[in-house]
Phi, psi and omega in degrees: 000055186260043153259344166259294190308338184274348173280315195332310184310346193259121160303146133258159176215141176251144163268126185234175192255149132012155176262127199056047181234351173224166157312307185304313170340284191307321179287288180324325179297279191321307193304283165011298178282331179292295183315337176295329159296326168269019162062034192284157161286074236249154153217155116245143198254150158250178180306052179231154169308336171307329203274348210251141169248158195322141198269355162297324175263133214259133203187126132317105167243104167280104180213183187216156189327309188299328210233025180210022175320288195283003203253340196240019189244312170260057184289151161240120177322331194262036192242145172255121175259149181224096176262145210242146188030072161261141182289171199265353173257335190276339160317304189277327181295326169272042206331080161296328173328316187289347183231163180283082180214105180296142169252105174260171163206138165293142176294122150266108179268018146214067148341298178341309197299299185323345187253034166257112199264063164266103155335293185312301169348281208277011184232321169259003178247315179228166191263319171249141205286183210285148195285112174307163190280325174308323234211316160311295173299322174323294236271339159346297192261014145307137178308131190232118181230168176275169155328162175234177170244137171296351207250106175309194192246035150289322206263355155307092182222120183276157188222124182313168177272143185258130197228080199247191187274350172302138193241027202254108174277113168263146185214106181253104164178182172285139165231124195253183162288334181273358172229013187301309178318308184302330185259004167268324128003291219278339184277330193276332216270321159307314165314273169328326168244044180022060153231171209259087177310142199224142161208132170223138178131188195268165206216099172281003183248336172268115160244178184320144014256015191265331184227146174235133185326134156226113171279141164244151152307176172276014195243286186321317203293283155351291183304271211330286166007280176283351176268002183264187193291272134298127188232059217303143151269102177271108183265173167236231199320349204280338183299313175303309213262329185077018177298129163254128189314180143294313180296001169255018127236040171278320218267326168298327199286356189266320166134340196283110165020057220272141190244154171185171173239007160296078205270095026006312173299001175276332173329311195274308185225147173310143170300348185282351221214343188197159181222102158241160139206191199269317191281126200287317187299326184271015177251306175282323194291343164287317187308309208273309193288351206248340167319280190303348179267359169040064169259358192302309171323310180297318197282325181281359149244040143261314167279004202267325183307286102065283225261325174295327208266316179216346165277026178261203173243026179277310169326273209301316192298353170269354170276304181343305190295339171300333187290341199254000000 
């Protein structure tokens, strides 16, 4: 890691949400928790004017779009920001060329689809409209890094697979209109081969008292995970675009199995090692035989390995640091 050693000497701050009100909360939290580990001169601050240091002192800043207004309305040449999905307007409004203000994004490896002006797209797919050829070029020449795993790789400890009679296919995520297909997919298929689907999180098309919400915690999150038959990740367009989640190496980091239709991930990892496909029924049903062949084990200390090796956030925070 010798881009964090080359660093050590540098405050950081992280900027954060509220704990837990956002997703970014938690990814902010881990960077937070890494520098402590690693004895860094560490704060988190939130987006308030109160909150701004001294403008003499040369500090490192990890923040992300929602959460830094104020933090980029009072810049000091001598602080370096490394801002995460910051938009291509607030780019031109802070003219960052002129400043030490990193723009970062997690890898997409076909950016490219977006500046294709399909209606349908933006309408059964996607949430935010289609990526302009302008904006397709911004993020291109941004540092574009991968996803992490939470857990460092002192915090890794694999564990065998229980190879019991429970049958609980879990699914922690949203269900939306743009991934209904894939879980409704993924629910007839559990019926019919008598297993028992879980879904937690929020069902935007059922709402209460016919779906009743259930959020986990990070710990429920964690058990339930590891305790089930199968704990699949079902993406919808991001399989086109090639994003790969944090959970998957949430899930390697865990001992678990990773089943996904994100075939990008071969990008990462050996067919020895993760069971994908595209088609959610030709995806479990690999997932069932790599069971029943009692290989789990085998394919979850080869990734687990994988992700201690290059997937932490020790990893990315040292690419980052390449950047500089």
């Amino acid at each position: 890691m010798k881009y964090i050693e080359k660093h050590r000497w540098k405050s950081i701050i992280i900027r954060w949400y509220p704990k837990w009100t956002h997703s970014h909360s938690r990814i902010h939290y881990r960077f937070f928790r890494t520098f402590k580990w690693l004895w860094f001169d560490v704060q988190r601050l939130d987006n308030h004017i109160d909150n701004l240091p001294s403008k003499t002192k040369e500090i490192i800043f990890i923040t992300e779009n929602g959460c830094d207004s104020v933090l980029h309305e009072n810049y000091s040449s001598k602080w370096i920001i490394f801002d995460h999905n910051i938009g291509i307007e607030k780019y031109s409004k802070y003219n960052m060329k002129a400043k030490n203000i990193i723009p970062f994004d997690v890898v997409r490896h076909n950016l490219a689809k977006f500046t294709d002006k399909k209606i349908w797209q933006y309408i059964f797919e996607w949430d935010t409209p289609i990526m302009s050829t302008e904006d397709y070029y911004f993020r291109m020449k941004n540092p574009r890094i991968l996803r992490w795993s939470e857990l460092l790789p002192h915090e890794m400890s694999w564990k065998p697979y229980h190879y019991n009679d429970a049958k609980n296919i879990t699914f922690v995520w949203s269900r939306r209109h743009n991934n209904a297909i894939q879980l409704e997919s993924l629910r007839i298929y559990s019926l019919l081969h008598w297993l028992k689907f879980n879904h937690y999180g929020r069902h935007l098309l059922i709402r209460p008292p016919l779906f009743k919400r259930r959020y986990l915690s990070a710990e429920e999150l964690e058990q339930k995970t590891c305790e089930s038959y199968i704990a699949p990740a079902i993406q919808w367009a991001q399989v086109d675009d090639g994003y790969i989640p944090c959970r998957l190496f949430i899930q390697m980091s865990l001992s678990v199995l990773w089943v996904s239709n994100n075939l990008y991930v071969y990008n990462l990892f050996d067919d020895d090692e993760v069971v994908v496909d595209r088609d959610i029924w030709k995806m479990m049903d690999k997932a069932q035989k790599v069971i029943k062949d009692r290989k789990v084990d085998d394919y979850t200390r080869k990734a687990m390995n994988k992700v201690k090796e290059k997937h932490t956030y020790l990893n990315r925070i040292d690419e980052l640091f390449s950047y500089l």
